[in-house]
C-alpha positions in Angstrom: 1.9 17.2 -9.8 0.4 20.3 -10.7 -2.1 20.0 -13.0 -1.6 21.8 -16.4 -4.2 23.7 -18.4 -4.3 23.5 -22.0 -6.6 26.1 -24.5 -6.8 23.4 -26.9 -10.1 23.0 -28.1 -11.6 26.7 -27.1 -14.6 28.0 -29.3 -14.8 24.5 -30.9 -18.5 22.6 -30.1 -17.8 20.1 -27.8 -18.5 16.4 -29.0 -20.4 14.5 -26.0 -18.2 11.6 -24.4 -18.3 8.2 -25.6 -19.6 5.5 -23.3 -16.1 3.2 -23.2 -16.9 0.7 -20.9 -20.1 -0.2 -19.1 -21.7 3.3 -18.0 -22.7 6.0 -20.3 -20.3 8.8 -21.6 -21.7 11.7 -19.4 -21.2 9.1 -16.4 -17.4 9.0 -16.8 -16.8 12.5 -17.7 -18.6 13.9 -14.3 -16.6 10.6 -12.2 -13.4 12.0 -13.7 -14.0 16.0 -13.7 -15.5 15.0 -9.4 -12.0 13.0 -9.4 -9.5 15.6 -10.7 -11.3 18.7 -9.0 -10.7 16.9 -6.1 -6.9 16.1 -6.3 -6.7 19.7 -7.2 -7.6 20.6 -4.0 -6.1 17.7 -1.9 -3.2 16.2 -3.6 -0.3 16.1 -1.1 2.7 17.9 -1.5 5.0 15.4 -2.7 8.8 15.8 -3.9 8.7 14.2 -7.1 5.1 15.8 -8.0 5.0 18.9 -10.4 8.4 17.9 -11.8 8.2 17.4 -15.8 11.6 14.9 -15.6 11.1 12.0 -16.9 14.4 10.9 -15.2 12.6 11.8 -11.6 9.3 10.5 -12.2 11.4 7.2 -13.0 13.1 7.0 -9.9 10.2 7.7 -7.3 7.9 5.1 -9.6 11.0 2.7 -9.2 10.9 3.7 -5.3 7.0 3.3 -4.5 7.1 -0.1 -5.8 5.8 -2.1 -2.8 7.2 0.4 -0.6 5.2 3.2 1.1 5.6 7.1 0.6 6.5 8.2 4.2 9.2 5.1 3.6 10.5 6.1 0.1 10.3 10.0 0.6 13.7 10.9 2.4 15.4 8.2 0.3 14.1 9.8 -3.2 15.5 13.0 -1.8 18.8 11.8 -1.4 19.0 9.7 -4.3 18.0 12.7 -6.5 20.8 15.3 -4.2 23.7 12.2 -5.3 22.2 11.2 -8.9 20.7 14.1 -9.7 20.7 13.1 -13.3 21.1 9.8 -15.7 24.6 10.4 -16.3 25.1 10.8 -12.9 23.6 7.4 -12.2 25.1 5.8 -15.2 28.7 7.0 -13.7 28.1 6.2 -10.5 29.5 2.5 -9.0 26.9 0.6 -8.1 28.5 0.2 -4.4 27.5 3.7 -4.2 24.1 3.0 -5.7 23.6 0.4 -2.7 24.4 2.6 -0.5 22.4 4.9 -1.1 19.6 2.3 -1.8 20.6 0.2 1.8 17.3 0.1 3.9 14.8 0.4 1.0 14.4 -3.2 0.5 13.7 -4.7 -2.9 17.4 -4.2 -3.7 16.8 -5.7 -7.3 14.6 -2.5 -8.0 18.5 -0.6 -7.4 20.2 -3.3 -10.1 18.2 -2.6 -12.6 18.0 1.2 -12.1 21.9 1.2 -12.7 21.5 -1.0 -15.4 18.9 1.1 -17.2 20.7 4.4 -16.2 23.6 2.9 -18.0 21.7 2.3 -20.9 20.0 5.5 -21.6 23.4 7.2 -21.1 24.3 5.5 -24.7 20.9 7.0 -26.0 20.4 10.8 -27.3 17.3 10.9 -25.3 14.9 9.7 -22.8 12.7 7.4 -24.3 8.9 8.8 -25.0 7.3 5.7 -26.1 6.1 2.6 -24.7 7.9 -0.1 -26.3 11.3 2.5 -25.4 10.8 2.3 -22.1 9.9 -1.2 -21.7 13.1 -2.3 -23.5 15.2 -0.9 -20.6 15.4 -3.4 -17.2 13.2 -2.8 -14.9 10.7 -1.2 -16.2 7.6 -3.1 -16.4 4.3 -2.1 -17.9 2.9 -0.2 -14.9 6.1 2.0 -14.5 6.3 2.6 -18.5 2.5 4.1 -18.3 3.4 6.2 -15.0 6.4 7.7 -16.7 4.5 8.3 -20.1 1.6 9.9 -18.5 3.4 11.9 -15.9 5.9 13.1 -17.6 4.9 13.2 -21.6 0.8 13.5 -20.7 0.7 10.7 -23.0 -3.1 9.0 -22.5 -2.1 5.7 -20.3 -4.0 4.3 -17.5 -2.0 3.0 -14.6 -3.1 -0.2 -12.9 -1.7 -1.2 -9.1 -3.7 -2.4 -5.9 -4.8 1.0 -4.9 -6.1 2.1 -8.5 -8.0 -2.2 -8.8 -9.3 -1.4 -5.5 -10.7 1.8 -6.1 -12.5 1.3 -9.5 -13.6 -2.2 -8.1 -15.3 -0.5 -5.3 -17.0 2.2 -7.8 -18.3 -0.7 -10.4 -18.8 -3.3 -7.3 -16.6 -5.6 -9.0 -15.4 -8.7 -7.3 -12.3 -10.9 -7.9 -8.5 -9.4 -7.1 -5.9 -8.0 -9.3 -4.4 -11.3 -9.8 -6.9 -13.0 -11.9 -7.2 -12.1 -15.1 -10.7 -11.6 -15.9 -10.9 -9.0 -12.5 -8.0 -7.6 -14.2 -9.0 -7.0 -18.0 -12.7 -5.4 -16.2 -10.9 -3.0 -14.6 -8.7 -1.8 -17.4 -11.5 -1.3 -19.7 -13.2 0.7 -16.8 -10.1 3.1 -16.5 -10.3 3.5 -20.5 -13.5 4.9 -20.1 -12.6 6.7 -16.8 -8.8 8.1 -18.1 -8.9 11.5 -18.7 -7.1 12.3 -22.0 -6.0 16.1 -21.2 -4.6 15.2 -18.0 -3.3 11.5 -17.6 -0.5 11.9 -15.6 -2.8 13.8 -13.2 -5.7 11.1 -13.4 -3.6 8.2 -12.6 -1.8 10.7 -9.5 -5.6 11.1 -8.6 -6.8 7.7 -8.4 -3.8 6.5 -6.4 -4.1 9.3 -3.8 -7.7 8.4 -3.5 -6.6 4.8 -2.8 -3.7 6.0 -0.4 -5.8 8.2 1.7 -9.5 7.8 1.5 -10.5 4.7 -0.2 -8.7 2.0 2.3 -8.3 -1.5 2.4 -9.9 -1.2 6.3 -12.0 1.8 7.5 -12.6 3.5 4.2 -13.3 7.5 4.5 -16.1 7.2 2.4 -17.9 10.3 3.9 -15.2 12.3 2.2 -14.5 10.7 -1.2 -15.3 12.6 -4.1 -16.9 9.3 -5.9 -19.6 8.6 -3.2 -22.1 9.7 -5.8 -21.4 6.5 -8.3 -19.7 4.1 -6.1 -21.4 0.7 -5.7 -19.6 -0.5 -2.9 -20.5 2.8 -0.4 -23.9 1.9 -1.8 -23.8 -1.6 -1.0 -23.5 -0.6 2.7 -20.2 -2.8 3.3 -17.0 -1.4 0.5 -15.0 -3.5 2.2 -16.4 -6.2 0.1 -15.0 -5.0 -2.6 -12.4 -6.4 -4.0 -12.0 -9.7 -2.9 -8.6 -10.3 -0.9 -6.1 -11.5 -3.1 -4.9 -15.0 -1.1 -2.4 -14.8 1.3 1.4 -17.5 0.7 1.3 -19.1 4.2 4.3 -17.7 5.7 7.7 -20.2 6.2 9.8 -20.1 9.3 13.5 -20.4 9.4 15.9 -20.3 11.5 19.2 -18.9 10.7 22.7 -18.8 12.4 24.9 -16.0 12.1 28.7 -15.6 12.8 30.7 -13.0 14.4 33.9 -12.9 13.0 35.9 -9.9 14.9 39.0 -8.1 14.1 39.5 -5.5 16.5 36.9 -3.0 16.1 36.3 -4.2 12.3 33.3 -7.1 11.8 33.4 -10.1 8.5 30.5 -9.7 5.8 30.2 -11.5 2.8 27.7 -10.7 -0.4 24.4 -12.3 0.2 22.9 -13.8 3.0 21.9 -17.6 1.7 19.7 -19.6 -0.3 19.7 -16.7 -3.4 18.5 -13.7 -0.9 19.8 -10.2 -0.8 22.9 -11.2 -3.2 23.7 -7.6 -3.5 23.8 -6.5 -0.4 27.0 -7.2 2.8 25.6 -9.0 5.5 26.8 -11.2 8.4 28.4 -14.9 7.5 25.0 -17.4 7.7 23.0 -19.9 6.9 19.7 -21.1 7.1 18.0 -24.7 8.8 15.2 -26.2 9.8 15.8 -26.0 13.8 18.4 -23.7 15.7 21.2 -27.3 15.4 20.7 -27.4 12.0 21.5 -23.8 11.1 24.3 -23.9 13.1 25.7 -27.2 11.5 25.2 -25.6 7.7 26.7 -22.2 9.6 29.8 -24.3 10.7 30.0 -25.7 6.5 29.5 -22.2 5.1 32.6 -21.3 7.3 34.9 -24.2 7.3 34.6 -23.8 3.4 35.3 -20.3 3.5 38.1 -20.3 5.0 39.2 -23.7 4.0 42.0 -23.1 1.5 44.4 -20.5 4.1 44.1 -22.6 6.8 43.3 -26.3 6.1 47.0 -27.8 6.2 47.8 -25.7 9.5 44.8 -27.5 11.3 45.6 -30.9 9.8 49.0 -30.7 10.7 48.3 -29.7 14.3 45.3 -31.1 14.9 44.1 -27.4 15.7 40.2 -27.0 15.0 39.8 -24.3 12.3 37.2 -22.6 14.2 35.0 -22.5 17.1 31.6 -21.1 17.5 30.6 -20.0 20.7 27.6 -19.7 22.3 25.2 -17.6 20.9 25.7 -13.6 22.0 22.0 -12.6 20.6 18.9 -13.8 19.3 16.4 -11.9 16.7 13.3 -12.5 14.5 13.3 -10.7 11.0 10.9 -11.0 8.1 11.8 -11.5 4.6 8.8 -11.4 2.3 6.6 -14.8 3.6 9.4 -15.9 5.4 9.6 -15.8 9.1 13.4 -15.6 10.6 14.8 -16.4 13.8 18.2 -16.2 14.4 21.0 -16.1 17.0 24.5 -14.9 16.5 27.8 -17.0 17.3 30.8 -15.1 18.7 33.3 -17.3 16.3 37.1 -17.9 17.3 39.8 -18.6 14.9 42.8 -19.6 15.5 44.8 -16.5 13.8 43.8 -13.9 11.4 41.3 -14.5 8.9 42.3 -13.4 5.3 40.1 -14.7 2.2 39.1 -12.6 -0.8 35.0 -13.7 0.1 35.2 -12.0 3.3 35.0 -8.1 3.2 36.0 -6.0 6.8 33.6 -3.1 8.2 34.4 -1.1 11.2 31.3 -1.7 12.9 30.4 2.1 13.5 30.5 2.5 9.6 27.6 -0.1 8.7 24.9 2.1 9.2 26.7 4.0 6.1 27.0 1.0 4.2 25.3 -1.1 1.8 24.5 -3.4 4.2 20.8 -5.1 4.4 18.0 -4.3 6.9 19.2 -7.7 8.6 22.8 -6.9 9.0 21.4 -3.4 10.2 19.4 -5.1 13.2 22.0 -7.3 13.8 24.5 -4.7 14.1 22.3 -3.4 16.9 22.1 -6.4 18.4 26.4 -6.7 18.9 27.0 -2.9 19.3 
């Protein structure tokens, strides 16, 4: 975002700065002027920077969640050329929503933007305050302070991974963003550090620093800004800094999938199993502890689907209901900690499959689709 000037102030004797936190005022003042001279320079051209919507700024914070910018970047574009206002959004089906959202991951983060977009439609205004913004769903502190400075220059401090990692490398704090105490340090750090003219460009600042210079692994320290105070470059070892945060041991799974074919057109059903990606289409599975038992809770999943058209025609006639095959693929996927691998199972029927859980795609159309990441790979896996 382009940084604004401001003539506030001019011909008035400046009052020194106050010593906030831990350093003294002059400290802060010269870290932050270094800081925001520096972004001036190098900030990135991004497409939701020097854009005063607070409707924008929403969506690409909403985005950036967990995901990174090279990721996020053609999909804000998009998003913005389909929604490219809150009504829009608010009008829009959600279907479409997923669509547009399908590959993103995170697909609650979509949810709630409808939801939310829905909301403000009933209200005259975007809201400019905290408690406003907080109200609507999916909007949690960090993203009500990213809007409020960025968009209203309103004087919040924003605090994710890359801003913790940053200011605990410049006050050699240790601990990670997940304990409290680590936490509550670093926020009364950024109260001294926050520039009050320019928030929205000091929080813009301090990320990009994190995104580009101040890295987990390998940090560029020769060309930060903030050598000058930083503890950790003078420590020797900023890696140090801040502790890692510890790591869920990851769980693996194994999950069948079925292949239920109708000429060119393939069955996908809401939700994988066991609560994940319930918005999104994806294949007929299930999950178990070994290859046998996936396939036995796969079998369950689609006896039961398809139970109430065809259960008296097989009784009668002693005809199975369905027969899996042997597997056509195999895959391994990732779904936060968890570790997936799967194989796919052609699945004969013995006519026609017709149930209202059951929803048919022509198989060249998924990629258009709401459709998860998982359903995309396997997709490539059968074409």
């Amino acid at each position: 975002m382009t940084a604004k000037t401001t003539t506030k102030g001019r011909g008035r004797r400046r009052k020194p700065p106050v010593a906030v936190a831990g350093r003294p005022g002059h400290i802060y003042a010269a870290i932050r002027r270094a800081l925001l001279e520096w972004f001036r320079a190098h900030a990135r051209a991004l497409p939701w920077r020097g854009t005063g919507d607070p409707y924008a700024v929403w969506v690409s914070e909403i985005m950036l969640q967990q995901t990174q910018i090279a990721t996020v970047t053609p999909f804000y574009q998009r998003f913005l050329e389909a929604f490219p206002t809150v009504s829009h959004l608010a009008q829009a089906p959600l279907e479409r929503v997923l669509e547009l959202w399908s590959g993103l991951g995170y697909y609650r983060r979509a949810r709630h933007l409808h939801q939310a977009a829905q909301a403000l439609a009933q209200q005259s205004k975007f809201p400019e305050d905290y408690a406003g913004l907080r109200a609507l769903p999916g909007i949690g502190d960090y993203t009500a302070k990213a809007v409020l400075s960025i968009a209203f220059n309103q004087p919040y401090a924003v605090l994710d991974g890359n801003v913790a990692r940053v200011v605990a490398r410049l006050c050699s704090l240790r601990g990670n963003i997940h304990q409290p105490q680590f936490r509550c340090t670093v926020e009364t750090e950024l109260a001294g550090l926050l520039s009050r003219r320019e928030p929205g460009n000091f929080n813009q600042a301090l990320m990009e620093l994190g995104q580009t210079l101040c890295l987990p692994r390998g940090p560029r320290c020769s060309a930060c800004p903030l050598t000058k105070w930083c503890g950790g470059y003078r420590s020797g070892n900023p890696e140090a800094f801040p502790l890692p945060r510890p790591r869920r041991a990851a769980e693996s799974h194994h999950l069948a999938v079925a292949l239920l074919r109708r000429g060119t057109r393939v069955a996908m059903v809401r939700g994988l199993a066991d609560g994940l990606l319930d918005d999104l289409w994806n294949f007929p599975a299930a999950f178990g502890t070994s290859p046998a038992e996936a396939l036995e809770s796969l079998r369950e999943k689609l006896t039961g689907l398809i139970r109430a058209p065809f259960a008296a025609v097989g009784a009668r006639h002693g005809v199975p209901l369905l027969t899996l095959e042997e597997p056509m693929a195999e895959f391994r996927h990732g779904i936060t900690f968890r570790t997936i691998q799967g194989r796919v199972y052609p699945v004969e029927t013995p006519r026609a499959i017709r149930h209202a859980a059951l929803h048919w795609f022509e198989l060249k159309a998924l990629p258009q689709a709401a459709i998860s990441q998982l359903a995309r790979k396997i997709a490539q896996k059968i074409a």
